[in-house]
Phi, psi and omega in degrees: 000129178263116180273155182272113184310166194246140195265129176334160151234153180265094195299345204278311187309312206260009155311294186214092158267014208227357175327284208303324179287346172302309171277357159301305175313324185300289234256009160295314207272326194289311192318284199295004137321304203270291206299310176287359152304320207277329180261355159291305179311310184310305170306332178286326209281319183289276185359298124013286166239101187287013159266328177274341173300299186300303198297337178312304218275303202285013201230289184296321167301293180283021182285107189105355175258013176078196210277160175265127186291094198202165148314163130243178138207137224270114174294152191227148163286159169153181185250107196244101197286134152252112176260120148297124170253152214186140169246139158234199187220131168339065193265138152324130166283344177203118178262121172224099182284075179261140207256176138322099178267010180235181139236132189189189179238133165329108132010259180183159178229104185289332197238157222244152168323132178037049147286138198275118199240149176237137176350099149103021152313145163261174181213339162215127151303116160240189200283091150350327192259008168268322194282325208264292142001264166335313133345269200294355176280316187294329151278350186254350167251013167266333167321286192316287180307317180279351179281339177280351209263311190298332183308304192295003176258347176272343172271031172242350161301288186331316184288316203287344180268334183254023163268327174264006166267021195045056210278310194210161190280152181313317200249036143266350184278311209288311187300302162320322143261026097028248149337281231278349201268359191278293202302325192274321178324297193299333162299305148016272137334293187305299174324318175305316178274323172307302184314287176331294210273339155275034201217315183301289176326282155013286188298331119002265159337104182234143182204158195312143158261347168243195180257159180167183183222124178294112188305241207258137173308133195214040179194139178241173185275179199050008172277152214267140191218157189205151192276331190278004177252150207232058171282132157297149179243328133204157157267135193213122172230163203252159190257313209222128349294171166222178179247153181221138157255136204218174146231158160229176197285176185274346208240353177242006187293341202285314184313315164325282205294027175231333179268348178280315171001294190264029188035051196270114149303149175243133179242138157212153165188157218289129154226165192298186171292328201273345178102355200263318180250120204283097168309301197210155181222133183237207144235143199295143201275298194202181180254142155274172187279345193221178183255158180252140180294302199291340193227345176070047148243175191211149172265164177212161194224127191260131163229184216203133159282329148072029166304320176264008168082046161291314214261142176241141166275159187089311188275152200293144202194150158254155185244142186220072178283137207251118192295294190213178156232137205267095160303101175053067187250170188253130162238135179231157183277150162262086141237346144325293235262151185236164182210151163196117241040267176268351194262148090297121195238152162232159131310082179281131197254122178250131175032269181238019204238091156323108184250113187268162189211094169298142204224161184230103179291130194255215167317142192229137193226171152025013168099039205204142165195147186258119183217179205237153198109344183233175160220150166322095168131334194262145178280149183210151174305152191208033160212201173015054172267022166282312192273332170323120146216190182280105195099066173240138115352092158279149188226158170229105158327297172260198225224137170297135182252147171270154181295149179275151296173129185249359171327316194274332182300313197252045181285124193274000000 
């Protein structure tokens, strides 16, 4: 039998045979390092810059899709109110809680729930005739004094005449008068007591002291009413005008108080709890004297004519006072304007071409905001700012509309 020679081996091979593919691994691992830094960098730079991040991010949405389809609407000159917005709460101008100043029994009772009562309307009785009684006894002893108070002045003429005859002696003279000035005292006294006791009667009779709307009845007639109880017999507050109380921060007093100063009307006014429906428009009334510490505000007080009865007391309201107003500012709507972080931007329609521009939004009113950065006249987008960038293609649907204008809304 004939063997077959053993074929060489490579011993360096047979050795470590797995080396080459190591560094092929190596150098796989390093590649997808370097790619993924280079996109990390890339990400950093558009950051960087957030107008070129939109147009990027607005280039990768529309790409391939033709020009964007969109709105304008036309920057405008025009006028604009800077408001303090503030919640307040409805106040009476006058609250009048009335008790009993007597004691009896209920009467009668005049006024009906929640009525509308005018100054000296009556509204409660109580039994008149113990007071009344008292009245005339308090005249029959003022009757009674003064007639003794004339006697004693016709005997002290008498004494002063037999005095000059030497008639009588100086201290029967002296003692009459005397007599008549004792005697004027106790009329006096009387008199005093009479007034008192028609003052008492007075109470018996309760009648409106304003114009005002009445609560809920809150006495029947036989109930027993006493002055030392301090139970209401009814409550009445006036509706028209009426008031709202609000605060505001401290930082704004000064401007306020040099225009009331200067007699400037402040136009504010009442909106719901939501913020949507403008109830009523007043004018700011006055300041309080002081700042409160604990919160760095001052109240301020507002009226209202309150002709149709919008406004109620005790309720809750936002106040929207108007400081100043903003002369020939560039207005735009805000739902133009875009942001992207701290930057704000609009879209300007140049012709068939969208130019994003950054701008700095000032006051802002009804959905209206005035800002810097556009000029009067230039049109800017004011839908599909999904699709939007910078230098894109545009088509414009509608007729340029202008932003609207709040002059007349905040005409005081």
């Amino acid at each position: 039998m004939s063997s077959k020679s053993a074929q060489p081996v490579d011993s360096e091979h047979s050795a470590n045979p797995t080396r080459p593919r190591k560094k092929r691994h190596w150098w796989v691992w390093l590649a997808v390092l370097g790619l993924f830094g280079l996109v990390f960098y890339l990400v950093l730079r558009h950051r960087d810059d957030p107008t070129q991040a939109a147009a990027a991010g607005g280039a990768r949405r529309g790409m391939g899709l033709g020009p964007v389809t969109l709105n304008v609407v036309q920057a405008k000159k025009g006028d604009i109110g800077v408001y303090l917005n503030a919640i307040g709460t409805v106040t009476p101008v006058y609250t009048s809680t009335i008790t009993s100043q007597v004691n009896g029994i209920i009467a009668s009772v005049h006024y009906k729930e929640a009525q509308i009562v005018k100054v000296g309307d009556p509204l409660v009785d109580i039994d008149p005739r113990p007071y009344q009684a008292m009245v005339v006894q308090a005249q029959g002893a003022l009757d009674r004094d003064t007639n003794i108070l004339a006697q004693s002045r016709m005997d002290l003429e008498r004494y002063r005449a037999a005095w000059a005859r030497n008639a009588i002696a100086k201290q029967t003279l002296d003692d009459q008068e005397k007599i008549v000035l004792q005697n004027e005292g106790t009329v006096k006294n009387d008199q005093g007591t009479l007034d008192y006791d028609k003052v008492q009667l007075g109470y018996c009779h309760i009648t409106a002291p304003f114009n005002g709307r009445v609560g809920l009845r809150l006495i029947d007639p036989g109930n027993v009413v006493q002055s030392a109880n301090a139970t209401p017999l009814v409550v009445i507050t006036q509706l028209q005008p009426i008031t709202i109380i609000f605060t505001i921060a401290e930082d704004y007093l000064g401007e306020i108080q040099s225009q009331l100063t200067h007699n400037v009307p402040l136009t504010v006014e009442a909106y719901d709890r939501a913020l949507l429906t403008k109830i009523a428009t007043g004018k700011l009334l006055a300041l309080d004297n002081q700042i409160d510490t604990t919160t760095g505000t001052v109240r301020l007080r507002a009226q209202f004519d309150n002709k149709k009865n919008e406004l109620f007391p005790n309720q809750f309201v936002n106040t929207r006072l108007l400081v100043r107003t903003e002369q020939n500012a560039t207005l735009v709507p805000s739902s133009a304007i875009q942001h992207n972080g701290t930057t704000a931007f609009v879209y300007v329609i140049s012709g068939d071409t969208a130019h994003t521009r950054n701008v700095r939004p000032g006051t802002e009113d009804s959905g209206i905001t005035a800002v810097q950065g556009v000029n009067p006249g230039d049109q800017v987008a004011n839908s599909s700012f999904e699709r939007l960038q910078d230098n894109a293609k545009v088509k414009i649907v509608t007729t340029p509309v202008p932003a609207s204008s709040t002059s007349e809304a905040n005409a005081p």
